[in-house]
C-alpha positions in Angstrom: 84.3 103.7 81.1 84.5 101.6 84.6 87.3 102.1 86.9 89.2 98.5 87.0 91.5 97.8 90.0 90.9 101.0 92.0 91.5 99.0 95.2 95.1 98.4 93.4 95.5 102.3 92.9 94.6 102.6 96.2 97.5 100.4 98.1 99.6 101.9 95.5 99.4 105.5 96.4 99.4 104.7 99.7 103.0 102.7 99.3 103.9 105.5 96.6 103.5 108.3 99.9 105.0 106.0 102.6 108.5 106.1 100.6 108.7 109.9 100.2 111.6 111.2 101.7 111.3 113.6 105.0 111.0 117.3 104.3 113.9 119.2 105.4 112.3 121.0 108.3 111.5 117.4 110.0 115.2 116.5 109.4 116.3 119.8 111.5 113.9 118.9 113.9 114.6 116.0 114.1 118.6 115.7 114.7 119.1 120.1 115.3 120.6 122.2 112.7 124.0 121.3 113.1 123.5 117.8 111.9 124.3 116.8 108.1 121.9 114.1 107.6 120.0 112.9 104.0 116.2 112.8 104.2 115.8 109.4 103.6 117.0 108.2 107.0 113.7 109.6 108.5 111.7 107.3 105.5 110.2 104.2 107.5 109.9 101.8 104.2 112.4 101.9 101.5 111.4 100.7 98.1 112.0 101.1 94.0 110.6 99.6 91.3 113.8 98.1 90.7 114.2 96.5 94.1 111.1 95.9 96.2 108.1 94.4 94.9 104.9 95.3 96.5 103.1 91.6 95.8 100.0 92.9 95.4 97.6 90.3 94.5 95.0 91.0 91.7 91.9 90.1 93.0 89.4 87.2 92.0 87.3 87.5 89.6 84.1 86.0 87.8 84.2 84.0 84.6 82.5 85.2 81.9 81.1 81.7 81.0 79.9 81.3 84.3 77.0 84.1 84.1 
């Protein structure tokens, strides 16, 4: 079976990693051990499903009729 839209998968894992939240031991680093902060303040993009859309253009295709 071909692989359709792998270039699609491909800027979706990317934008899937980009809004993981910091490990802890970058948040210590980051502001000391005294500091009480969340992980997400580190996160450069923030997105859900729910909020941000990723526009992601399918990409052109052939027709069938065409040849």
């Amino acid at each position: 079976m071909p692989q359709k839209n792998f270039a699609k998968k491909v800027k979706l894992s990317k934008k899937g990693n980009q809004t993981k939240w910091a490990p802890v031991w970058a948040v210590m680093k980051k502001f000391g051990p005294g500091r009480k902060v969340h992980p997400s303040v580190i996160t450069k993009t923030k997105r859900t499903w729910r909020r941000n859309k990723l526009r992601i253009k399918p990409r052109k295709q052939r027709k069938s009729h065409m040849g």
